[in-house]
C-alpha positions as CSV (number, residue, x, y, z in Angstrom):
1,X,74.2,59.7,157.4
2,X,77.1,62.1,156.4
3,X,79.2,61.8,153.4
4,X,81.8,60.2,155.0
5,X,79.5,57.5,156.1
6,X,78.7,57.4,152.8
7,X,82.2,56.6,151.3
8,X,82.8,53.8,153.9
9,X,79.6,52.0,152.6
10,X,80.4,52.8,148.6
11,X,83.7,50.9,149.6
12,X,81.6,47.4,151.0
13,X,80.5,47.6,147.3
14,X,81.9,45.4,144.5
15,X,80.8,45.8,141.1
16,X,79.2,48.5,139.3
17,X,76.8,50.5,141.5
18,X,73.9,53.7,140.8
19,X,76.2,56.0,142.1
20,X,79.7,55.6,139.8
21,X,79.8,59.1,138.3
22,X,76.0,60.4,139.7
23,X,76.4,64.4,140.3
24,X,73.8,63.6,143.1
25,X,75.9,61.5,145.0
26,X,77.3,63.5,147.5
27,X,73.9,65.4,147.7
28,X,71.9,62.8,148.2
29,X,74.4,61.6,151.4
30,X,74.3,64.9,152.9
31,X,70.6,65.6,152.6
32,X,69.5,62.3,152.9
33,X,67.8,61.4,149.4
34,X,67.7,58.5,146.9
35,X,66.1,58.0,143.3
36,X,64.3,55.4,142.3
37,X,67.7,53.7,140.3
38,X,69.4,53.7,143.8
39,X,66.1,52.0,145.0
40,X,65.7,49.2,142.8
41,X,69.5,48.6,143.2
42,X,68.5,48.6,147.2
43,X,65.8,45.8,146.0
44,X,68.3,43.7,144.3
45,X,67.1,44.3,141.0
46,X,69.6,44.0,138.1
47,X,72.1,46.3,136.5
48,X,70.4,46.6,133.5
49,X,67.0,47.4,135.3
50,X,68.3,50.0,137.9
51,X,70.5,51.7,134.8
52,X,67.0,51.8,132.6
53,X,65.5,54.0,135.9
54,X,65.4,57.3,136.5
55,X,68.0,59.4,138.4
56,X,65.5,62.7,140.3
57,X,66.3,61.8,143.9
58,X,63.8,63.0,147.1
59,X,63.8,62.5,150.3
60,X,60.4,61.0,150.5
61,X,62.3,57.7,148.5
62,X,65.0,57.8,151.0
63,X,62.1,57.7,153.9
64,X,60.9,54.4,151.7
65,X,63.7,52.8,152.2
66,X,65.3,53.6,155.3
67,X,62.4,54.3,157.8
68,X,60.4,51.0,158.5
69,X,57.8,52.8,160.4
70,X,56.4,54.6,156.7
71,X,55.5,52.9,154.3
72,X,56.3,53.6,150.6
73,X,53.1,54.7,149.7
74,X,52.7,57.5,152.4
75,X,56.2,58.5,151.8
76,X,55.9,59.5,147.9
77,X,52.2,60.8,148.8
78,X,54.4,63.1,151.1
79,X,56.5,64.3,148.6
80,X,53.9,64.5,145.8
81,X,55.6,61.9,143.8
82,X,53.6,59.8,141.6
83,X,56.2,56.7,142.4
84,X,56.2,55.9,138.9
85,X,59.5,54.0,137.4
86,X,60.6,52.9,133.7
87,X,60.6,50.1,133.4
């Protein structure tokens, strides 16, 4: 996914999103990395949820989300990430 790829799916989006006004945002297109806000706003979980979590993308959460063939829990053992979220 490039960033441009990224733009055209921002613009399917109504309504607040994880990404208005992240620094990561372009980053995380490029390279291919979410945090665990973007995932829980992936999930359908609610605005004020996905606001509450935390904003350290890795590429290992992207993997989660996007690869159907790993699972969430060998992806963040991958990456060393504990998967935690505040909740």
């Amino acid at each position: 996914m490039g960033a441009g790829d990224a733009h055209e799916q921002h613009a399917a989006i109504v309504g607040p999103s994880p990404w208005d006004g992240c620094r990561f945002c372009e980053r995380c297109a490029v390279e291919q990395l979410a945090c665990e806000r973007f995932a829980m706003f992936v999930h359908g979980e609610g605005e004020p949820r996905w606001r509450a979590a935390p904003m350290a993308p890795n590429r290992a959460r992207f993997q989660a989300l996007f690869d159907p063939g790993l699972s969430s829990s060998a992806a963040l053992r991958y990456s060393g990430s504990s998967g935690s979220t505040a909740r």
